[in-house]
N, C-alpha and C positions, 0 to 999 in steps of 0.2 A: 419441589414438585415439577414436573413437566409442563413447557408451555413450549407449544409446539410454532416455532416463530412464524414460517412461510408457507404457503400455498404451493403445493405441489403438481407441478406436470409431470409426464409420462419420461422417465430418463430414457437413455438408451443404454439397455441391458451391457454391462461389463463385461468385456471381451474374455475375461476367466470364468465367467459364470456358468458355460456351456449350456448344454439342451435341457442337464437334469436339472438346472438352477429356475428355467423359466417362468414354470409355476409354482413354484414354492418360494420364490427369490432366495436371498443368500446375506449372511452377515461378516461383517471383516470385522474382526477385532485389531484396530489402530492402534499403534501407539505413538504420539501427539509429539512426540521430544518433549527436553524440559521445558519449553517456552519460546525463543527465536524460533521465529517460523521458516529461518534457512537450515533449522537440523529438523526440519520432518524432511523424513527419505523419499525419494523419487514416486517410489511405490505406493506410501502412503497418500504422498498429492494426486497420483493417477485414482485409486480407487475414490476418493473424496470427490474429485470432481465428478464423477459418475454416480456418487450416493446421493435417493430419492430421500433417505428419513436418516438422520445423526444424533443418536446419545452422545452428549458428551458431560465428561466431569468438569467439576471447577477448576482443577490444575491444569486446564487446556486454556493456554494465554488467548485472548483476545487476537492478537496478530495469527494464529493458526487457526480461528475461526473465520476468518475475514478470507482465508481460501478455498475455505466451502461457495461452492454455488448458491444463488439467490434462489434456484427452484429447488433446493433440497428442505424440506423439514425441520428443525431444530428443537432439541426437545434435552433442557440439561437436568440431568441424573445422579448430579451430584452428591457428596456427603458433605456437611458441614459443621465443624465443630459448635457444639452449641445452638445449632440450627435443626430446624426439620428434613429429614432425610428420606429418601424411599431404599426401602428394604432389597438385596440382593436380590431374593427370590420376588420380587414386583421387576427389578429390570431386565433379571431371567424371561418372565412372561413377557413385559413389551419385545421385549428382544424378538422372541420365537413369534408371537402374535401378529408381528409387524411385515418378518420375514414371509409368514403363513399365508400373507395376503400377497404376495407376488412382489412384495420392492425390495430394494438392493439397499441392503442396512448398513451403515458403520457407526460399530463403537467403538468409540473416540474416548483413549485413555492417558494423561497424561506420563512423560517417560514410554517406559517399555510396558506391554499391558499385563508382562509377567514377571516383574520387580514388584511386588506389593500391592500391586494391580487388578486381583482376584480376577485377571484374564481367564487362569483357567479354570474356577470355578463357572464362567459365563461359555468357555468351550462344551465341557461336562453337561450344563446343560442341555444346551443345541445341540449337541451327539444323540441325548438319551430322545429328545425331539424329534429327530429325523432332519434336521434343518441344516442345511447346507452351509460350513463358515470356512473361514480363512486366516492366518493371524499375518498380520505385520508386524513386525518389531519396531522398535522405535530406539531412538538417541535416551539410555537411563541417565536422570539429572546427577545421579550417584558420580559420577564419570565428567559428567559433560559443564555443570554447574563450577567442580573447582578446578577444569580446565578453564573456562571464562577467567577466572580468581586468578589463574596463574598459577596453579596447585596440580602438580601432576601426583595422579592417587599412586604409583610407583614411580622411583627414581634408581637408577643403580647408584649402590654404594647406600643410597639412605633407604629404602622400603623394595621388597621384592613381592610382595602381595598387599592385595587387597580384599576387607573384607566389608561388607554391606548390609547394614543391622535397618530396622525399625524398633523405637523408642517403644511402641506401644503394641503392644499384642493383643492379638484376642481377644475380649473382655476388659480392652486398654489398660492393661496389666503390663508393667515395665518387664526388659529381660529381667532373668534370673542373674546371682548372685554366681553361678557356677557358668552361666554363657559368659559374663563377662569377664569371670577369672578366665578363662579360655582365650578371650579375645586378647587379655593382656601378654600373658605365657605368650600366643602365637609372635607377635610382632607383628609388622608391618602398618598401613594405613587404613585407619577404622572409618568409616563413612555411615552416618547415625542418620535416619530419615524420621520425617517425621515429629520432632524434638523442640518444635518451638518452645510449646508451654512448659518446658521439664527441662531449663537448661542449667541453675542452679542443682538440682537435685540428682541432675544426669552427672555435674562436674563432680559432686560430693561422691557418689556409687564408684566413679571409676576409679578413683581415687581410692576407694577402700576396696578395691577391685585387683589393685597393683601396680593400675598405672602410676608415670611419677606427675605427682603435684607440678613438676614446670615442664610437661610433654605439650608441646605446641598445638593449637588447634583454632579452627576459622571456622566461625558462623556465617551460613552465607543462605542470604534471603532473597527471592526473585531471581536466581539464579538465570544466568544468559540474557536475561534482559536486559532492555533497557534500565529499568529501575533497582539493578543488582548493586546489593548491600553486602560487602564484609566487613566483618569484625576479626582481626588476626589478634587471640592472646593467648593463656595459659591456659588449663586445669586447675589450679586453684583461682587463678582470677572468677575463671567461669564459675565455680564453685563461693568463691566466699566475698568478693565484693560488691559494695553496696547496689542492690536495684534502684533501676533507675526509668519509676513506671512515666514519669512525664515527658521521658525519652522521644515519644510520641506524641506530635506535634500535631494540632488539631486535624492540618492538610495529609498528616501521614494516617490517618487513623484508618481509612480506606485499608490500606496496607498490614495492619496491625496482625493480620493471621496467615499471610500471606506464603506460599509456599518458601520452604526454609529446611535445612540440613547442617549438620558438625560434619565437619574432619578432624579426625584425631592423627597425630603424628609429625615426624620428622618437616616431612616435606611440606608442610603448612608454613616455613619460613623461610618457602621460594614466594609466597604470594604477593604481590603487587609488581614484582620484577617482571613479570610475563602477563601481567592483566591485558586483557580485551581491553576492557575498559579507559585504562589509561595509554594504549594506545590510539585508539578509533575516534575522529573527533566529534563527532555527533552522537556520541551511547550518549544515550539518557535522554534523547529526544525523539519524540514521536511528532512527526510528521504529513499534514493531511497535503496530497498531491490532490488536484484537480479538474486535470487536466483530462480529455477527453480519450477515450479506448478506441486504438491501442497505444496513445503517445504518449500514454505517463507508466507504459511498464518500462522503457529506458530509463525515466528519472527516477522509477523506484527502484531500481537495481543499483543507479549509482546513491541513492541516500541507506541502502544496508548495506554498500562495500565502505562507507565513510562510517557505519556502527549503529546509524540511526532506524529508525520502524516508518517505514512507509505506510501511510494509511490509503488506500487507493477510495478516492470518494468524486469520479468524477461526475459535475453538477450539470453539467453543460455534454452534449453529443451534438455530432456534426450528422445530418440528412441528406445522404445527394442528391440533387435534383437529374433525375432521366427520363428522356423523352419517351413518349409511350405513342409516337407518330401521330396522334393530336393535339399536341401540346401548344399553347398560344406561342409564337415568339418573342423572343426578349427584350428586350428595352429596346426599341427602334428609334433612338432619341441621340443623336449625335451631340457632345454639349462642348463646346470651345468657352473661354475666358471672354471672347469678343463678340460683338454681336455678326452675327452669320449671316449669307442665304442661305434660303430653306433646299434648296435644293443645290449642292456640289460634288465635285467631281474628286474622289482620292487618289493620287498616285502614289507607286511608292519607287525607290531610287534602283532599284535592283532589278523587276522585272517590271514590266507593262499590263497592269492593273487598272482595273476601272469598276467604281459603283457609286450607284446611285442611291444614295441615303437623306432623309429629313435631317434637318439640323437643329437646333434652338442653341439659346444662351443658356450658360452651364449654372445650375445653382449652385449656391454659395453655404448652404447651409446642412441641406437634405437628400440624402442620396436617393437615386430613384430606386424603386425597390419592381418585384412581379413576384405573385407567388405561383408562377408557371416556370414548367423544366425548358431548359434549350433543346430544340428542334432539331431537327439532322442538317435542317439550313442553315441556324446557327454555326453550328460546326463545321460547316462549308464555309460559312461566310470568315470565320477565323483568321482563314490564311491570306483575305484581301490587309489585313494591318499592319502596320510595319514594325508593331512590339508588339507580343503579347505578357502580360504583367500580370505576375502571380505572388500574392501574398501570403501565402501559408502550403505548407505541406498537404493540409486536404484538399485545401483549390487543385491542386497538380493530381493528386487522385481523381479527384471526383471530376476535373476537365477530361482525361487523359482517357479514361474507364468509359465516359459519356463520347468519346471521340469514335475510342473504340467499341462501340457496341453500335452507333450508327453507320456500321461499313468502311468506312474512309480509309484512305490511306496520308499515314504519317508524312507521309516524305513531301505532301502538298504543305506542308508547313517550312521546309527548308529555308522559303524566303524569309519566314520572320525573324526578328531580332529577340531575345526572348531575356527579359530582366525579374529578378527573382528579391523580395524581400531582407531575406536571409539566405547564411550557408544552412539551414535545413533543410527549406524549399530548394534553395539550387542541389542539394544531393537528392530529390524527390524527382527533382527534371532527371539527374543523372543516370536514375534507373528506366530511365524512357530515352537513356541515349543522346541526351542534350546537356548541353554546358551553356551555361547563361553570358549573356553580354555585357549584364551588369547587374552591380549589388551594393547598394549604398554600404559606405562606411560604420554607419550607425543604424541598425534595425529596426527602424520606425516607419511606419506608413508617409509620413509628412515627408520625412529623409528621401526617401524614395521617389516621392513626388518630383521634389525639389530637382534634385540631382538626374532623374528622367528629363526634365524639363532643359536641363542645360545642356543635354545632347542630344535631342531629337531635334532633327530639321523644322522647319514650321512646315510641310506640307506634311509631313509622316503623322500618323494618328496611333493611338493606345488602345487595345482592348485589355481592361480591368476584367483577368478572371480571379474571384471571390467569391464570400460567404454575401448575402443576401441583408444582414445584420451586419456589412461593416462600418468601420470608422469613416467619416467623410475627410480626413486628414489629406489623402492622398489623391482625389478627386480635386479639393481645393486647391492644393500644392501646382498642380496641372493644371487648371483654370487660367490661376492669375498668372501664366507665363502665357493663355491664350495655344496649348497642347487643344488639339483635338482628342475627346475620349468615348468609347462609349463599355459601359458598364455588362458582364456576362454573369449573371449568380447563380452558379455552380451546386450548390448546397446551401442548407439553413444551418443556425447555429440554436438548436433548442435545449431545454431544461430539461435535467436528466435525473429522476426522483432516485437515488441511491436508498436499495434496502441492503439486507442480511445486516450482519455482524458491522460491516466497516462501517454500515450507516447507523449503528447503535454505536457504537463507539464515539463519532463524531458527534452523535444527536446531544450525547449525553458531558460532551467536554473534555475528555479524556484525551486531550493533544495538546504539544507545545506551539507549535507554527503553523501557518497556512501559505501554501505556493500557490499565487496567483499568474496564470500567463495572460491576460486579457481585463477586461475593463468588466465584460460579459463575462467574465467566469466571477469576478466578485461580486455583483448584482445577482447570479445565479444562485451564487453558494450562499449568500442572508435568506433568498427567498425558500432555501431547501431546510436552512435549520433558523425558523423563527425564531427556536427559545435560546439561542445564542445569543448574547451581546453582543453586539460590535465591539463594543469597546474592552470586551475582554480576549480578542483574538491580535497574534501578532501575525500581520500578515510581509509574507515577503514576494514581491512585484516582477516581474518583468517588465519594462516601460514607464516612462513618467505618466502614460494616460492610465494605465492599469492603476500604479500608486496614488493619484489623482483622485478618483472613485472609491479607493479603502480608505485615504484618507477622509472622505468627504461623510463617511459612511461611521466614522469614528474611531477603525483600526487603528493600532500602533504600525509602523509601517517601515520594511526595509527595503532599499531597492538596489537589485541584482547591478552589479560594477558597470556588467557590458552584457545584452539581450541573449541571453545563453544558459539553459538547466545548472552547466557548470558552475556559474555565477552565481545561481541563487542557491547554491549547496553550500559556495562559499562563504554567501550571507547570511546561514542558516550557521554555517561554524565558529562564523564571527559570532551571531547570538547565542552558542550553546556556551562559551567561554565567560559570558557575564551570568549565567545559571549557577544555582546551588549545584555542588559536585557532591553528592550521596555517597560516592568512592572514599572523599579526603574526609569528610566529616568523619569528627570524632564522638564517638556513642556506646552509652555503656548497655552491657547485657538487661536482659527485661524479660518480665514474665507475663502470663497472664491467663485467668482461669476461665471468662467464658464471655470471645467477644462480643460486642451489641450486633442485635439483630439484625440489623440493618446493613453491617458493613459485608462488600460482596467481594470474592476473590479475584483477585489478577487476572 
């Protein structure tokens, strides 16, 4: 049945749509790929992002819904063995009814939408309607599935064609007796869709069909995905050895109807030699990244070039703080390690500088906070320091943006000495033209501290520009060596309620690992999915404070070699190698006539 997930605003009409699409909208008929969401085509993610309302089937994997937008619709249309369905001619009418009303439709079909896809039955329609559509093609799993496998469906010297059956027709009525004498006569590689429940029966037909009893063939289930299953054996295996219904292991049952196809032929005894799979070290691991938009589309790029599914679920967003020319100014609070006068004078060694600022003794515990933006004076008063000190890639936006939009000019900053966290944030100065003076060894706020403190002169002072929510690590660090500091917060760091798809995904546990960069994104991410357990997430850290916090929290906990996305990919592959490998596990063929109601597809 239809359940239409999200609340829809006004998109901005598709740029293919033209004049005549505007009041009647328009529908695309998608096709989804088999499942990895790097084989949906360019075209189909452009028009996706653009769609207000999305049909989609059950064979449209989770990871190609998680690139739909949060303001589109969602509404799944699927068929399900054994289950309740909505009739062709009901998603004909939403189709046209939905378009009728001005919005920009896609349906979303897994594969190509005219492989089995009754695409064109849903074009036919919207013709005889007057309704304006489009087709995308998509990656057929026919093709794309036993390339993952390792299975090229043509090889020279062993197959020069290919041919692409469904098990069940019409009336789910198996082929005939004379198609599949046809198929055998012909040669080359047969690709059977469809054929989960009918694989004994499927092996016995072809077999009285012509094929030979020991023609090689691969069942292959969840194809391209992470959780792809083959089976490489015979025609008579598939045919006459014993089932084996408890094959299905309570945690596999989920799984149990799950998108699935045969290869018949030669070339089926190249597979495992060329698998994705047993190349890529992370396949079979999903992924939940955290991290705030847009800094975890670089980490989810590198976790699906290493095989893995990035789940983009960030819990936490950064707010800048900008002046709006009445803005209170920022912490006026000067804080040294020693007790001070109230009132001193700052020099600094390079130019001839002078201001007059309050001072106090520095706390030790609490950082001072304001929930007011910096001032254009602030930004003036900047260049009186003789470091400015930035801990994150968003402090260097969100200062830099706040700099410039209050007039000023850059080059009043030449005198400071400018020290950066990490090589992130120092390549963040770098696009503003600056190279940093220094950069701790090790990427920690306290590091930073420390090692600031050992080569700042005692008269030179620090302006902390930061998130408003930081860690007091590096305040402290500065203190007790008696650094003059005063504090600038740039942006907030708030809770970021994640809906659509990727936050149905996560809500509901369907992930192996969790990347944490921050202490604040794992306190963020329990407060976003209460019915998660702590203790059933493994989480993998950046920093001993982050790790600190999951563990306290009751995670299992890995923490990245050295403060860098790289590192926690590589702790993510260190964990995928103590995982059950679904690739090497041995499993015999299985049948099965009509799964529990309950269990939902991939």
């Amino acid at each position: 049945m239809t359940t239409m997930g999200r609340d829809t605003n006004a998109a901005a009409e598709p740029e293919s749509a033209g004049k005549s699409c505007s009041k009647n909208g328009k529908v695309w008929l998608v096709g989804a790929g088999p499942g990895d969401a790097g084989l949906l085509t360019l075209r189909g993610k452009q028009v996706l992002s653009r769609a207000e309302v999305v049909f989609y089937d059950n064979l449209v994997s989770d990871d190609v819904l998680c690139e739909i937008p949060d303001c589109a619709e969602l509404a799944s249309v699927g068929k399900r063995a054994g289950g309740e369905s909505i009739s062709q001619e009901e998603i004909n009418r939403m189709l046209i009814d939905e378009a009728k009303s001005g919005k920009q439709v896609v349906r979303l079909k897994g594969g190509d939408p005219f492989i089995f896809g009754r695409g064109g039955e849903e074009m036919l329609a919207l013709r005889d309607a007057g309704v304006a559509f489009e087709a995308v093609p998509g990656v057929s799993s026919a093709i794309a599935a036993p390339a993952y496998a390792g299975i090229p469906v043509t090889h020279r010297g062993i197959s020069s064609a290919v041919h692409v059956m469904t098990w069940r027709l019409r009336g789910g009525l198996p082929p005939t007796k004379e198609t599949l004498e046809g198929m055998a006569k012909a040669g080359g590689t047969l690709v059977i869709l469809m054929c989960a429940g009918s694989l004994a029966e499927l092996g016995h037909r072809l077999i009285a069909s012509g094929f030979s009893p020991d023609m090689a063939a691969a069942f292959i289930e969840n194809g391209t995905t992470a959780k792809q299953r083959v089976d490489v054996t015979t025609l008579a295996e598939l045919a006459f050895r014993k089932i084996e219904p408890e094959f299905y292991a309570p945690a596999l049952l989920p799984e149990s109807h799950a998108p699935a196809l045969l290869v018949v032929g030669e070339v089926c005894a190249l597979a495992g030699e060329f698998s994705n799979h047993q190349i890529l070290p992370l396949s079979g691991a999903r992924i939940v990244v955290t991290r705030s938009e847009p800094q975890n589309a670089a980490l989810c790029e590198k976790i699906r070039n290493l095989g893995g599914i990035p789940i983009s679920f960030p819990c936490i967003k950064t707010v800048p703080r900008f002046h709006t020319g009445q803005a209170a100014p920022m912490i006026q609070t000067m804080h040294t390690g020693q007790a001070a006068p109230m009132i001193q004078t700052m020099q600094t060694s390079k130019t001839p500088r002078t201001k007059t600022t309050q001072m106090s003794q520095a706390p030790q515990t609490k950082t001072p906070q304001t929930s007011q933006a910096p001032r254009m004076q602030d930004y003036e008063d900047a260049a009186c320091y003789e470091w400015l000190v930035f801990t994150s890639a968003s402090g260097v936006t969100a200062f830099f943006e706040g700099y410039l939009l209050s007039g000023l000019d850059i080059r009043k900053l030449s005198a400071c000495k400018i020290a950066a966290i990490g090589p992130v944030t120092a390549a963040s100065l770098r696009r503003y033209g600056l190279n940093c003076d220094y950069t701790p060894q090790t990427y920690y706020a306290k590091s930073l501290g420390t090692g600031l403190a050992e080569i700042m002169k005692p008269c030179e002072t620090a302006l902390l520009i930061r998130a408003a929510q930081s860690s007091p690590r590096l305040n402290e660090a500065l203190s007790e060596k008696g650094i003059m500091w005063r504090e600038m917060p740039v942006y907030d760091i708030e809770d970021n309620y994640v809906e659509g798809q990727g936050g149905d995904v996560v809500r509901s546990g369907r992930f192996d690992f969790v990347f944490f960069a921050s202490a604040s994104s794992v306190d963020a991410f329990t407060r976003a999915v209460p019915e998660i357990e702590p203790e059933s997430i493994t989480a993998i850290c950046i920093g001993r404070e982050t790790a600190k916090r999951a563990s306290e929290l009751g995670m299992s906990v890995e923490i990245a070699e050295h403060v860098s996305t790289d590192d926690m990919c590589a702790a993510a592959c260190r964990l995928r190698k103590l995982m059950p490998s679904a690739e090497t596990a041995e499993w015999s063929c299985y049948v099965y006539t009509e799964p529990p109601s309950s269990v939902e597809d991939y």
